[in-house]
N, CA, C and O atoms as a Maestro MAE file, in Angstrom:
{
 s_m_m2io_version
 :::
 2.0.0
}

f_m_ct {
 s_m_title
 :::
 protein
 m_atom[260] {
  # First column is atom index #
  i_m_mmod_type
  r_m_x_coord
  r_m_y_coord
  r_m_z_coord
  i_m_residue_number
  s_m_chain_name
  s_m_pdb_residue_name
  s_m_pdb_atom_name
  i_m_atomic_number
  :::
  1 25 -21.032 -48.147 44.329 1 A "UNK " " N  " 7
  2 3 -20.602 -47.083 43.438 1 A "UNK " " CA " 6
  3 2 -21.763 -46.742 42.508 1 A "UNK " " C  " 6
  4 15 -22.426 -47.710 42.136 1 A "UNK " " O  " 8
  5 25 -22.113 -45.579 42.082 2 A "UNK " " N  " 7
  6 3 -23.101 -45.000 41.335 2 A "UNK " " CA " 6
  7 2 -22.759 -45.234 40.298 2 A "UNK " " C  " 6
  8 15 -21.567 -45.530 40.217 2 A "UNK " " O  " 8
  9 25 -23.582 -45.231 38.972 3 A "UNK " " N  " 7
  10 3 -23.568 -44.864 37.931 3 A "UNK " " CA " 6
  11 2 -22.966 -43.793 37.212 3 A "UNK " " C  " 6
  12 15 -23.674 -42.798 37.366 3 A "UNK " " O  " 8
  13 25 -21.786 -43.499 36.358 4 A "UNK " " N  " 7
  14 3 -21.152 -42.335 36.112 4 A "UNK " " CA " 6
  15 2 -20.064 -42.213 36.730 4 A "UNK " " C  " 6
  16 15 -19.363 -41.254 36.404 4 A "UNK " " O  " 8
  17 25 -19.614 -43.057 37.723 5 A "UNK " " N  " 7
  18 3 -18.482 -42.850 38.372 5 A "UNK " " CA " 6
  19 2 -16.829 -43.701 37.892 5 A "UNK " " C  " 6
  20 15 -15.767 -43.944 38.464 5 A "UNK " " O  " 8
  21 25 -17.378 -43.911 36.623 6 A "UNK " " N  " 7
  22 3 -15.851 -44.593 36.283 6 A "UNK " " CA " 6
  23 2 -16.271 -46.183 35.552 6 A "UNK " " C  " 6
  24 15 -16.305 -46.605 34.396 6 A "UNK " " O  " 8
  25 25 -16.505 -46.663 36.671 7 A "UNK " " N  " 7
  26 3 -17.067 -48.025 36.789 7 A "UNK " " CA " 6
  27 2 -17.847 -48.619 35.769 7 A "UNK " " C  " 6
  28 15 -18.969 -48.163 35.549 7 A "UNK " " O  " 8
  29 25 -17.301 -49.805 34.958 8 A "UNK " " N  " 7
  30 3 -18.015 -50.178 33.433 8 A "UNK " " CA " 6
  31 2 -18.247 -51.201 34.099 8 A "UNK " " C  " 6
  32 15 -17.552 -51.757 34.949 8 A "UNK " " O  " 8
  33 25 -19.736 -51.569 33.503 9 A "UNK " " N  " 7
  34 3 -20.193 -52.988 33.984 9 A "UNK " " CA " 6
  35 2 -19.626 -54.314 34.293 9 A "UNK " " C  " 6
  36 15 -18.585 -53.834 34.741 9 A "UNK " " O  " 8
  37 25 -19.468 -55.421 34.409 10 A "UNK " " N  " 7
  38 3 -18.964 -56.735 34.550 10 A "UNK " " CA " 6
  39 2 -19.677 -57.110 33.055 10 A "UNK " " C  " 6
  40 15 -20.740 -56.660 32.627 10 A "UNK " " O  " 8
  41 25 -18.720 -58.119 32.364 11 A "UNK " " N  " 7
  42 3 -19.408 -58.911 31.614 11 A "UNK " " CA " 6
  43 2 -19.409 -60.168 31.176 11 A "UNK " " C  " 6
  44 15 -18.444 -60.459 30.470 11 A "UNK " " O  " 8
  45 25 -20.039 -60.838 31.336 12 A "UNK " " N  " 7
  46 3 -20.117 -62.712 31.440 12 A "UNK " " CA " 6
  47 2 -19.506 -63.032 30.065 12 A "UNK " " C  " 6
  48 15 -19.809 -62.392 29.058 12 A "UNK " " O  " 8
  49 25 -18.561 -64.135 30.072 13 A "UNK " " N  " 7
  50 3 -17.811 -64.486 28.923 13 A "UNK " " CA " 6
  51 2 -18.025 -66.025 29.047 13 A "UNK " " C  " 6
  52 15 -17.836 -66.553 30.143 13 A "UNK " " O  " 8
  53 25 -18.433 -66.813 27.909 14 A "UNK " " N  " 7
  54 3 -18.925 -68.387 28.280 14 A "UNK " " CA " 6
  55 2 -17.770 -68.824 27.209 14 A "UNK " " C  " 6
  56 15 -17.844 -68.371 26.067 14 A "UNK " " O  " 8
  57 25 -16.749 -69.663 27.557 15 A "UNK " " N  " 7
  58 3 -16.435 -70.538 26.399 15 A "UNK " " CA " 6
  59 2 -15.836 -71.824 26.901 15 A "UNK " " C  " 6
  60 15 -15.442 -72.012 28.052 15 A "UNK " " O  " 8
  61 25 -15.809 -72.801 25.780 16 A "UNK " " N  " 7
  62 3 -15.755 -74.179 26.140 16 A "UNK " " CA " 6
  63 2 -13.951 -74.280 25.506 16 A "UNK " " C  " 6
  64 15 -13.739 -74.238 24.294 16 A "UNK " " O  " 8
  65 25 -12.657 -74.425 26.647 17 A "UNK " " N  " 7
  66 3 -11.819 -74.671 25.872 17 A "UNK " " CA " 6
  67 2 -11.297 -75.570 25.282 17 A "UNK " " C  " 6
  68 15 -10.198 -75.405 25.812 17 A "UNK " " O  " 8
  69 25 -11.111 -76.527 24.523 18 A "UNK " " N  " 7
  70 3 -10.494 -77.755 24.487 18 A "UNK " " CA " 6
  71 2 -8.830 -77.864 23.551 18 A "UNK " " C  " 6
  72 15 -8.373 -77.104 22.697 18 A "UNK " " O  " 8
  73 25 -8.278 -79.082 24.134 19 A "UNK " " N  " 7
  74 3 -6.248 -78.846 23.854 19 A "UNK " " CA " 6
  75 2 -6.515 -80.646 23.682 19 A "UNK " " C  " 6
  76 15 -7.105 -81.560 24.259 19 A "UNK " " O  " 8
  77 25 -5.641 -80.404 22.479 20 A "UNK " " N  " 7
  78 3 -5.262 -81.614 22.100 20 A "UNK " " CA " 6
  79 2 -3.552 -81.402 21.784 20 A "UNK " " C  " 6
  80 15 -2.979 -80.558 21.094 20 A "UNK " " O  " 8
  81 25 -3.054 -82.467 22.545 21 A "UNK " " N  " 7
  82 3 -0.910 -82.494 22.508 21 A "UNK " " CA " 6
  83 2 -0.711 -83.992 22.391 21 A "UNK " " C  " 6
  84 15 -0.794 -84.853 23.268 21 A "UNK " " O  " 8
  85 25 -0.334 -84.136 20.672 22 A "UNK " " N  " 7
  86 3 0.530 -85.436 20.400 22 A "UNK " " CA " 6
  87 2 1.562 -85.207 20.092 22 A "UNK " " C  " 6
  88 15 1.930 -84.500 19.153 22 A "UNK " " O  " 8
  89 25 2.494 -86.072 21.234 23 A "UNK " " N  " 7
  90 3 4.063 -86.378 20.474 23 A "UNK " " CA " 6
  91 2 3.643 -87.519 19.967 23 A "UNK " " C  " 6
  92 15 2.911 -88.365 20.482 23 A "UNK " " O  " 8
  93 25 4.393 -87.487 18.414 24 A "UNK " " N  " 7
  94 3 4.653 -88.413 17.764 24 A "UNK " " CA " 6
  95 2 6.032 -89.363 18.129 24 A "UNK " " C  " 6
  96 15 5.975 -90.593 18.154 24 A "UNK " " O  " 8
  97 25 7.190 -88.638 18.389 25 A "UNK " " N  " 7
  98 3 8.257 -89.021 19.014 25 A "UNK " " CA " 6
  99 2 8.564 -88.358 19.616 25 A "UNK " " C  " 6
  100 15 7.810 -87.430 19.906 25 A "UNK " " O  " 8
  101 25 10.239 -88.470 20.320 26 A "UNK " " N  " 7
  102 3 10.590 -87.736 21.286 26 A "UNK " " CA " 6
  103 2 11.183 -86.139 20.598 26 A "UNK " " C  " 6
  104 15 11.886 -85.324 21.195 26 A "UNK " " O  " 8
  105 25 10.734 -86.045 19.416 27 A "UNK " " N  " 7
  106 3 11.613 -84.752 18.780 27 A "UNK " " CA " 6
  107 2 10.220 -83.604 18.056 27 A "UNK " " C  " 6
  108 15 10.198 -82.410 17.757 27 A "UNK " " O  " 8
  109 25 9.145 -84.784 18.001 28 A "UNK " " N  " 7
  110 3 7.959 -83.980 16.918 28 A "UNK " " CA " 6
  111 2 7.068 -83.834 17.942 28 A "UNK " " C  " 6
  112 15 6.635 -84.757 18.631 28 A "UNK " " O  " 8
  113 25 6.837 -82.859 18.028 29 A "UNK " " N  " 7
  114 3 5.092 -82.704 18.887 29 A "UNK " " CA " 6
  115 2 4.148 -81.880 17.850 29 A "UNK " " C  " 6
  116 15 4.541 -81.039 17.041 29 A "UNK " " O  " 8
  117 25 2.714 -82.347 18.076 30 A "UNK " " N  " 7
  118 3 1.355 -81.709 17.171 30 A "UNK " " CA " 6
  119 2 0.655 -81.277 18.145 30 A "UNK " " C  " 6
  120 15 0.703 -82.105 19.055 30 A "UNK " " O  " 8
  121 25 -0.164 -80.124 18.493 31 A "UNK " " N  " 7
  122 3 -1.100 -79.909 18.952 31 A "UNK " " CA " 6
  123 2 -1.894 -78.946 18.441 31 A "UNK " " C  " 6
  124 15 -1.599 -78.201 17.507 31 A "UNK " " O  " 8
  125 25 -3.407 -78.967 19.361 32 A "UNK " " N  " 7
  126 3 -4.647 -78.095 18.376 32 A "UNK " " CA " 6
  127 2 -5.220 -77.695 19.672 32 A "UNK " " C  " 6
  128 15 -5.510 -78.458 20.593 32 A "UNK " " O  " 8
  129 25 -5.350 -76.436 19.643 33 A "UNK " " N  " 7
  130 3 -6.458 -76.190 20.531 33 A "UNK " " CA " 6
  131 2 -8.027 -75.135 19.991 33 A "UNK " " C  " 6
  132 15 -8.047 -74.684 18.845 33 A "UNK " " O  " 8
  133 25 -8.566 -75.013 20.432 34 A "UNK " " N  " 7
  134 3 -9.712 -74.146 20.178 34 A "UNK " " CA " 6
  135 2 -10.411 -74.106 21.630 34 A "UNK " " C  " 6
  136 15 -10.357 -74.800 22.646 34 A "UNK " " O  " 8
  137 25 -11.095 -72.948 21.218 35 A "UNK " " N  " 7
  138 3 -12.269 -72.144 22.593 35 A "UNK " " CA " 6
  139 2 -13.503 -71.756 21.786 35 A "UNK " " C  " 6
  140 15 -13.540 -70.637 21.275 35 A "UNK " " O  " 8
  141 25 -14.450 -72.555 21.648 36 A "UNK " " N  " 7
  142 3 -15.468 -72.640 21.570 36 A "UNK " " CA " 6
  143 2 -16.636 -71.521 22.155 36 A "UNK " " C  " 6
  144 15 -17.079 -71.870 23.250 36 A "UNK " " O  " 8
  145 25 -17.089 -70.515 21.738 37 A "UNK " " N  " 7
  146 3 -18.511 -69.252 21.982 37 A "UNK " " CA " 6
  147 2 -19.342 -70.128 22.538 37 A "UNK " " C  " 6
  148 15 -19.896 -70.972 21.833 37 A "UNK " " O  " 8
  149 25 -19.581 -70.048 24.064 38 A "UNK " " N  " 7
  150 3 -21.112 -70.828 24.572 38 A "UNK " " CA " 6
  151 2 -22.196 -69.485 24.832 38 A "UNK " " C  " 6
  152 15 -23.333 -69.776 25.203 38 A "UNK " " O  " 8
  153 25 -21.975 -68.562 24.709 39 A "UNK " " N  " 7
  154 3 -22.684 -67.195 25.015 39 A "UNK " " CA " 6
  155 2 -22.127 -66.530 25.864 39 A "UNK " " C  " 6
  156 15 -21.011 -66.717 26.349 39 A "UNK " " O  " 8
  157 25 -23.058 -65.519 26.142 40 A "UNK " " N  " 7
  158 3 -22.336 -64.307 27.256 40 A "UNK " " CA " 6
  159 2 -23.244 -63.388 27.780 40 A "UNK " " C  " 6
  160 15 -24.323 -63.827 28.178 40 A "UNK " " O  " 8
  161 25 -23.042 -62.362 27.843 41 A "UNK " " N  " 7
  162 3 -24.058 -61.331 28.227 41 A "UNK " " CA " 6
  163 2 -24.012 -59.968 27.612 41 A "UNK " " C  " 6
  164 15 -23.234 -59.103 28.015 41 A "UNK " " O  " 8
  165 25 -24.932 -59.772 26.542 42 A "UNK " " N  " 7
  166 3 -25.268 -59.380 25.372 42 A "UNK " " CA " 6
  167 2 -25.228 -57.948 26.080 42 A "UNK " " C  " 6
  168 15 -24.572 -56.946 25.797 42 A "UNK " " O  " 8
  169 25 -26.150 -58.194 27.097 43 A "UNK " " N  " 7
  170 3 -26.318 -56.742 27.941 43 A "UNK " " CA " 6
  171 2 -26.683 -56.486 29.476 43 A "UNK " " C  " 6
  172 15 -27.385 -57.338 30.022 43 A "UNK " " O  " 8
  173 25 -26.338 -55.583 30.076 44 A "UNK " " N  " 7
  174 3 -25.802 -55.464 31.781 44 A "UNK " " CA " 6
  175 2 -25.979 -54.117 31.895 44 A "UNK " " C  " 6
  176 15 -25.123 -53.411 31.362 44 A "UNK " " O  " 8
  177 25 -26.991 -53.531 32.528 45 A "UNK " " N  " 7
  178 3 -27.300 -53.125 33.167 45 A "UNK " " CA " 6
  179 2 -27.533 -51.358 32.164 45 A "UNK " " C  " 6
  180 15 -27.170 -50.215 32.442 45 A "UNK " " O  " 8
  181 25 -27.949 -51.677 31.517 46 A "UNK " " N  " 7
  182 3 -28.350 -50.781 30.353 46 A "UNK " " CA " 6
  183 2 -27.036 -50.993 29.078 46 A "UNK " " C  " 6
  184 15 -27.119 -50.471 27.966 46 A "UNK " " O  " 8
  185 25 -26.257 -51.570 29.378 47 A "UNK " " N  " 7
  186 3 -25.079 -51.246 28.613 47 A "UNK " " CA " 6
  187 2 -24.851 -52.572 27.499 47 A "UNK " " C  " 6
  188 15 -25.092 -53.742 27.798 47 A "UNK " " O  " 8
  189 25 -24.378 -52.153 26.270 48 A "UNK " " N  " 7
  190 3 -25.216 -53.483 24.934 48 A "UNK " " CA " 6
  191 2 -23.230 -53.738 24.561 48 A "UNK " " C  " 6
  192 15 -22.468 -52.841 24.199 48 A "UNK " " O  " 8
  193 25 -22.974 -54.758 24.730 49 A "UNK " " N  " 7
  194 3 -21.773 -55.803 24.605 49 A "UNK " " CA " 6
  195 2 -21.737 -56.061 23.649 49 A "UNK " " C  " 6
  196 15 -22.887 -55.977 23.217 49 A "UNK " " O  " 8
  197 25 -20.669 -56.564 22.433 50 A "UNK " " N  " 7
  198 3 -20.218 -56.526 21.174 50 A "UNK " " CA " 6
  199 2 -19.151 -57.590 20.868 50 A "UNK " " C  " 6
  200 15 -18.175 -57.088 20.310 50 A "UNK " " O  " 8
  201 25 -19.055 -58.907 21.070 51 A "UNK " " N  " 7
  202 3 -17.624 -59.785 20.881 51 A "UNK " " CA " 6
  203 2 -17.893 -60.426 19.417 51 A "UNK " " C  " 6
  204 15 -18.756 -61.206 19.015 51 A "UNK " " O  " 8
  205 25 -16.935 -59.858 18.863 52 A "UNK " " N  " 7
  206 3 -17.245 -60.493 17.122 52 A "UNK " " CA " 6
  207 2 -15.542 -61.373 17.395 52 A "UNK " " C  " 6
  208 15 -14.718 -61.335 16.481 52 A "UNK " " O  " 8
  209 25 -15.328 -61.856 18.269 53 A "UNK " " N  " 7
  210 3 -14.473 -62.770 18.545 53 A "UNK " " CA " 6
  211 2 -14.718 -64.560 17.956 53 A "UNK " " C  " 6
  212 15 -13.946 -65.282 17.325 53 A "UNK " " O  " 8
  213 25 -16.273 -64.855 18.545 54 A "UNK " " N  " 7
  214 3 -16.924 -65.885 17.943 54 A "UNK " " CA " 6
  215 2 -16.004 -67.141 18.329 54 A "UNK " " C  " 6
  216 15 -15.287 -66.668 19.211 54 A "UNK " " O  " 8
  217 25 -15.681 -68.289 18.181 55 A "UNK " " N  " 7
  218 3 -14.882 -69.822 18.677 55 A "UNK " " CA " 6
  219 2 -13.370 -68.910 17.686 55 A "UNK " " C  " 6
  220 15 -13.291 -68.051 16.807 55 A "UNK " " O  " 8
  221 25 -12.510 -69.656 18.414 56 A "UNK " " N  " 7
  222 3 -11.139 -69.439 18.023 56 A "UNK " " CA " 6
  223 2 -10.589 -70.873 17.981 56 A "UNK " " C  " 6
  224 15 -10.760 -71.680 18.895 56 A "UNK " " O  " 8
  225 25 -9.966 -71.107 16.930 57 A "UNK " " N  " 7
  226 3 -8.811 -72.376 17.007 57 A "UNK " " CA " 6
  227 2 -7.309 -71.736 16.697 57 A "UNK " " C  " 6
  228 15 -6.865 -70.626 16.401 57 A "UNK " " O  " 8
  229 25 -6.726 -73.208 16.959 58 A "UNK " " N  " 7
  230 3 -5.253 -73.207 16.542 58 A "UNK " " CA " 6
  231 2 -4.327 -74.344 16.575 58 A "UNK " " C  " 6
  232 15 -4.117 -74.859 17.673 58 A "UNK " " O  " 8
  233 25 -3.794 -74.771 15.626 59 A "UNK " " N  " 7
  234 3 -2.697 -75.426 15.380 59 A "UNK " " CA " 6
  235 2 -1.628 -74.902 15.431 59 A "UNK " " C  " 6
  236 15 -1.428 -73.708 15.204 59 A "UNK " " O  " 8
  237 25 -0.132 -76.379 15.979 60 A "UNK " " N  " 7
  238 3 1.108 -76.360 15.826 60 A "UNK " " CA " 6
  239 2 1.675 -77.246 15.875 60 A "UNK " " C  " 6
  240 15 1.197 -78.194 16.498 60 A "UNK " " O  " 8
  241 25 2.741 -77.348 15.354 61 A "UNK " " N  " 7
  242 3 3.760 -78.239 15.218 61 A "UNK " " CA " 6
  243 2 5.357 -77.623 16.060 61 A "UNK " " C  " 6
  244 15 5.721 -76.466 16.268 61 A "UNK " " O  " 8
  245 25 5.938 -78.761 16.345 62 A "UNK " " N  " 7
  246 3 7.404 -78.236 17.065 62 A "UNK " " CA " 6
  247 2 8.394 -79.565 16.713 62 A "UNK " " C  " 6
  248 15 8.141 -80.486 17.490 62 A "UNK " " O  " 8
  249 25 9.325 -79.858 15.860 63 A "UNK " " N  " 7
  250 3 10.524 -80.359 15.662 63 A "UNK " " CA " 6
  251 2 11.639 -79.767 16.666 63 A "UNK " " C  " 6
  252 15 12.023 -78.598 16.716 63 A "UNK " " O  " 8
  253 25 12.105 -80.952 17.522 64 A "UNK " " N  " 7
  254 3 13.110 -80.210 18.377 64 A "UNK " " CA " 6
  255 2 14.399 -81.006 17.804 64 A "UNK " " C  " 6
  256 15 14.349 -82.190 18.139 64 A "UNK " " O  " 8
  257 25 15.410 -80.719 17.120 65 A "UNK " " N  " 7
  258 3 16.955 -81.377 16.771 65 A "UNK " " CA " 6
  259 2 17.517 -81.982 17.870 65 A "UNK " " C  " 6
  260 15 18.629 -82.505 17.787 65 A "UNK " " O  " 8
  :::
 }
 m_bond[259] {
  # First column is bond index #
  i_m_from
  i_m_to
  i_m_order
  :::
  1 1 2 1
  2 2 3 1
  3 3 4 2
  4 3 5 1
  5 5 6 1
  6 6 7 1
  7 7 8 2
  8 7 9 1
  9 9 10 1
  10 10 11 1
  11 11 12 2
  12 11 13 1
  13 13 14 1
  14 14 15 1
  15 15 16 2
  16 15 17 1
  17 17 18 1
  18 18 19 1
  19 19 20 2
  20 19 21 1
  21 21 22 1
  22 22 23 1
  23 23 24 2
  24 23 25 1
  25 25 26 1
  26 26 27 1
  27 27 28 2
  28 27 29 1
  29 29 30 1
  30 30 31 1
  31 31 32 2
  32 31 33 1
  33 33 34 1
  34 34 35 1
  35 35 36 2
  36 35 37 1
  37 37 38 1
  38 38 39 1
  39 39 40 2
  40 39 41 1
  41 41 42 1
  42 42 43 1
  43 43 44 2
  44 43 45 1
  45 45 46 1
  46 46 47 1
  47 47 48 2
  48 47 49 1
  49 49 50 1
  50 50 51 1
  51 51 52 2
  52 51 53 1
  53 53 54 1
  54 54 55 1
  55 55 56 2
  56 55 57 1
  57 57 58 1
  58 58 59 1
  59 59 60 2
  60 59 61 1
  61 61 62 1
  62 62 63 1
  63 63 64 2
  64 63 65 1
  65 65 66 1
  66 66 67 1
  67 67 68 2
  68 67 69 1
  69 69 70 1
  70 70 71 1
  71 71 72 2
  72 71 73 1
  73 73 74 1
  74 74 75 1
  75 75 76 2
  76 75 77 1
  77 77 78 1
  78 78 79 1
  79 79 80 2
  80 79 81 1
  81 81 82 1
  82 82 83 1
  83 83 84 2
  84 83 85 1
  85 85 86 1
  86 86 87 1
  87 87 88 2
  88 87 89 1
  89 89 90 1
  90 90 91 1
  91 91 92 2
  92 91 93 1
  93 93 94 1
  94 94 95 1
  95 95 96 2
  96 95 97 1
  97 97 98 1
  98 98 99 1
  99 99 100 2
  100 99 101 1
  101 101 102 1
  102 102 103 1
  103 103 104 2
  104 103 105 1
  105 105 106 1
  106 106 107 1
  107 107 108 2
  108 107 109 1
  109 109 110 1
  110 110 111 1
  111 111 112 2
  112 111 113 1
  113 113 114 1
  114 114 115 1
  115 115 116 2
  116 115 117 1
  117 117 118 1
  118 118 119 1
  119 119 120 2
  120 119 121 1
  121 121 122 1
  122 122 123 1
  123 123 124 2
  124 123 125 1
  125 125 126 1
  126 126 127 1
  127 127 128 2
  128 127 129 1
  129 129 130 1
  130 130 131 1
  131 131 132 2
  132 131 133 1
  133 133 134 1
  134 134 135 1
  135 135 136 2
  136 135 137 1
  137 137 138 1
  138 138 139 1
  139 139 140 2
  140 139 141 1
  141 141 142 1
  142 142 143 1
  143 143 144 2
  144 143 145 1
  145 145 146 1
  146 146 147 1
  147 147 148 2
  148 147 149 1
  149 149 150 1
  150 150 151 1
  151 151 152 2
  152 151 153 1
  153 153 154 1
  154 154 155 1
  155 155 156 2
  156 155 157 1
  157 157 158 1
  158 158 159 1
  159 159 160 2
  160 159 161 1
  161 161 162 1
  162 162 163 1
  163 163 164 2
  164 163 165 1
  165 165 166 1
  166 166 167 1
  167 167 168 2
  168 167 169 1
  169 169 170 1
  170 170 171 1
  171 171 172 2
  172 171 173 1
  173 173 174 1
  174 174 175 1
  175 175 176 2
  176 175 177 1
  177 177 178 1
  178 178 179 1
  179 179 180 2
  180 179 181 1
  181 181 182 1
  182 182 183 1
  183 183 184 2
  184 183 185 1
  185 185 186 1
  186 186 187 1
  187 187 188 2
  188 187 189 1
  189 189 190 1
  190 190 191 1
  191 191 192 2
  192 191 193 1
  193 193 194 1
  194 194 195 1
  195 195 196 2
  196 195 197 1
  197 197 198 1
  198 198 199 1
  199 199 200 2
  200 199 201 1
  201 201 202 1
  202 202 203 1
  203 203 204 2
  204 203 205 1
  205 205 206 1
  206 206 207 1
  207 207 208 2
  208 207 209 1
  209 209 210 1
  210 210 211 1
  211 211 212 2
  212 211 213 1
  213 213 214 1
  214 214 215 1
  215 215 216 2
  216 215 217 1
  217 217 218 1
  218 218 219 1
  219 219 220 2
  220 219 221 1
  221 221 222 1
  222 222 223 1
  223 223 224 2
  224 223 225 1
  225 225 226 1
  226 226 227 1
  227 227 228 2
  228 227 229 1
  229 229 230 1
  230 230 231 1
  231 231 232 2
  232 231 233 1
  233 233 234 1
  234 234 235 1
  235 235 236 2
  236 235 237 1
  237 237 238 1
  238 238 239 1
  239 239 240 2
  240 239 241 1
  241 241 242 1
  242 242 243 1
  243 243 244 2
  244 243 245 1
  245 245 246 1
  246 246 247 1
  247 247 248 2
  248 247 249 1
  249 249 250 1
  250 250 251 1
  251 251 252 2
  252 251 253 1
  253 253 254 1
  254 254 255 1
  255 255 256 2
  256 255 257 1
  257 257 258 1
  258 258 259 1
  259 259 260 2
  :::
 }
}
């Protein structure tokens, strides 16, 4: 496919994910995860890429009655 025809580049996305899941008992669970920025591809094939996304985390908790 040519250039101009629709078609937006591919673009390389690097991240490292990691998950952490503790039950404490059979009713409490904790977990954390995050995805870690290892790089990417800034730019492809004339075209300049933009992720102000950067590592993401997250926590939770779940009490089940």
């Amino acid at each position: 496919m040519d250039e101009g025809e629709g078609k937006a580049p591919s673009k390389i996305e690097r991240r490292i994910p990691v998950y952490i899941n503790y039950n404490a008992n059979e009713n409490f669970n904790v977990w954390a995860e995050a995805k870690f920025c290892a790089g990417g591809t800034p730019e492809f094939k004339g075209e300049k890429f933009h992720d102000d996304s950067g590592s993401q985390f997250a926590v939770g908790a779940r009490y089940t009655f």
